[in-house]
C-alpha positions as semicolon CSV with decimal commas, in nm:
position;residue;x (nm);y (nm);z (nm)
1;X;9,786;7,057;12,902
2;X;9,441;7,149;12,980
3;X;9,336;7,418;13,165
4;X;8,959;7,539;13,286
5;X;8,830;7,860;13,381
6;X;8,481;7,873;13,640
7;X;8,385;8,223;13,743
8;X;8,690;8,236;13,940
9;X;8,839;7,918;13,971
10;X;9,135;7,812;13,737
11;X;9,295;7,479;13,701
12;X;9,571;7,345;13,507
13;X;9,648;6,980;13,444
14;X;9,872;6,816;13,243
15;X;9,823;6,559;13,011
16;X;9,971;6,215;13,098
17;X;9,793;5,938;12,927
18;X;9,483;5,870;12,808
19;X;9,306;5,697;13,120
20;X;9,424;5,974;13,312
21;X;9,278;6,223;13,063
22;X;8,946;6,027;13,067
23;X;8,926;6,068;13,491
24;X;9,005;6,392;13,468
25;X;8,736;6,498;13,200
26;X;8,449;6,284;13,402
27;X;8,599;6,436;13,715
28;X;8,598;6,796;13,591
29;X;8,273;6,755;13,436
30;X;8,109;6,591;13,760
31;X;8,261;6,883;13,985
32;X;8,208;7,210;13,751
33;X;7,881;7,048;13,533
34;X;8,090;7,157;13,207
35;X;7,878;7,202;12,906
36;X;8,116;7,358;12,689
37;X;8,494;7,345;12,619
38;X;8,770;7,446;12,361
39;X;9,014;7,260;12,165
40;X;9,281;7,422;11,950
41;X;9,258;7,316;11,557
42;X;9,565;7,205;11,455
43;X;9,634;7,116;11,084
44;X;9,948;7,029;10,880
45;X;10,054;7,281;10,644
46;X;10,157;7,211;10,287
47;X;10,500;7,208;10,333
48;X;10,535;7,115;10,707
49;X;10,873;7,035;10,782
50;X;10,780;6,917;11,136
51;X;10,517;6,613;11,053
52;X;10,567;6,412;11,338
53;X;10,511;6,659;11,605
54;X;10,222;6,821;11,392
55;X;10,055;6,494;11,371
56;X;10,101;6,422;11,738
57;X;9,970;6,771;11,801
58;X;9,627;6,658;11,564
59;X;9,639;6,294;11,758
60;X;9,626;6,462;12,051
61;X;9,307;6,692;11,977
62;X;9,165;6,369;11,812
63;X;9,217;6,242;12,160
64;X;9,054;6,550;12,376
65;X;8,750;6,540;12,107
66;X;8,669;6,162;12,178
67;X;8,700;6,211;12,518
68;X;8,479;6,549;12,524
69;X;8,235;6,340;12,294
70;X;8,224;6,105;12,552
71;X;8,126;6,277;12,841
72;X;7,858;6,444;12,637
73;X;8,065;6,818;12,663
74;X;8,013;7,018;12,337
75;X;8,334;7,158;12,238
76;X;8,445;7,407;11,893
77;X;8,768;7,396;11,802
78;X;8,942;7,766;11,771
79;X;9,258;7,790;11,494
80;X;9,516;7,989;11,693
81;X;9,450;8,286;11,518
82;X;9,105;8,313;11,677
83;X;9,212;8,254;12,051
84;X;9,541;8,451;11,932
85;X;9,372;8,805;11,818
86;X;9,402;9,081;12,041
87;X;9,546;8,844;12,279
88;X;9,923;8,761;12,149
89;X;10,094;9,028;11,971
90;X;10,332;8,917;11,701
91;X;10,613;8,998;11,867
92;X;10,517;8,710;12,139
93;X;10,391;8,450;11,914
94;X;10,653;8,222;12,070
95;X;10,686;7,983;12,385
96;X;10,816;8,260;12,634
97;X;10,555;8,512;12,466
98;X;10,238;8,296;12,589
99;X;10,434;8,235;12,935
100;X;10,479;8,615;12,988
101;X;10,139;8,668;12,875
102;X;9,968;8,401;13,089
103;X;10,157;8,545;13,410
104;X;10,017;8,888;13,332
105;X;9,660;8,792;13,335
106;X;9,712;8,520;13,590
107;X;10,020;8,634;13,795
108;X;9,935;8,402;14,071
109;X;9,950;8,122;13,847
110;X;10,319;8,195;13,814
111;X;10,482;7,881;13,995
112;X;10,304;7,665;13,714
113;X;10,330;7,830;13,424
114;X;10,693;7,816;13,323
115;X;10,607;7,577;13,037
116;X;10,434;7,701;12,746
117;X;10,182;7,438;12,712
118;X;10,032;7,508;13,014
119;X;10,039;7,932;12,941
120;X;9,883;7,794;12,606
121;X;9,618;7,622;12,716
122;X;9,522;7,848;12,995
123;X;9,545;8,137;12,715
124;X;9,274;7,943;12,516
125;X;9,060;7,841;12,810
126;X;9,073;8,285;12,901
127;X;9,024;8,364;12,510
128;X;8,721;8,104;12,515
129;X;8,564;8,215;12,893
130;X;8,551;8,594;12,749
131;X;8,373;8,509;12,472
132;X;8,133;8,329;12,636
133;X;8,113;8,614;12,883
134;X;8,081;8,857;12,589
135;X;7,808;8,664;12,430
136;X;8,011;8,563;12,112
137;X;7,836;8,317;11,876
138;X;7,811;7,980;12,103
139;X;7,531;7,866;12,273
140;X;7,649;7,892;12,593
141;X;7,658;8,202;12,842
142;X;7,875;8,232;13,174
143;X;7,642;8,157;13,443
């Protein structure tokens, strides 16, 4: 999923192939003038007993980059535990944990987020628009 976060507009898409990803980056871009987005790292670890979906996970950021790249939108790329800190305790480091979390901040977002990928990607799109609007090491500032 990918979500975006303008002053006080929020969206949430989801992803369903790759031309539709590519409209919907040129679109977004075109209608916000986005300069600057986020994309979760994603690795395999050492003794990942889940390759396949790891690798889709790092196919799919592959994906986002190129298309980011392409539509001249500098991105960084935050490991969870940077977009997690302060945001996720432990205890909800788990598919309903984001959900709940996500409803919190954004309760009127509630009718969309009962899948995790959206409450995940909307999480990172919040994490990344506060420390923007904190002035955190990027060079770009919330207008």
């Amino acid at each position: 999923a990918l979500a975006l976060i303008c002053s006080d507009v929020v969206e949430i898409y989801d992803y369903i192939d790759i031309l539709s990803a590519a409209s919907l980056v040129s679109g977004l871009k075109e209608k916000y003038n986005v300069r600057f987005a986020i994309i979760e790292k994603v690795w395999i670890w050492k003794n990942e007993k889940d390759v396949k979906t790891a690798e889709a996970l790092i196919r799919n950021a592959q994906t986002w980059a190129t298309l980011l790249a392409i539509n001249k939108i500098t991105f960084e790329t935050y490991p969870p535990v940077t977009w997690r800190k302060g945001l996720v305790s432990k205890k909800d480091m788990n598919k309903e944990g984001y959900i709940k979390i996500a409803i919190n901040i954004f309760p009127e977002y509630e009718h969309i987020l009962y899948r995790h990928d959206r409450a995940e990607a909307l999480l990172i799109a919040y994490r990344a628009f506060k420390h923007i609007e904190a002035g955190m090491p990027t060079q770009y500032k919330v207008l």
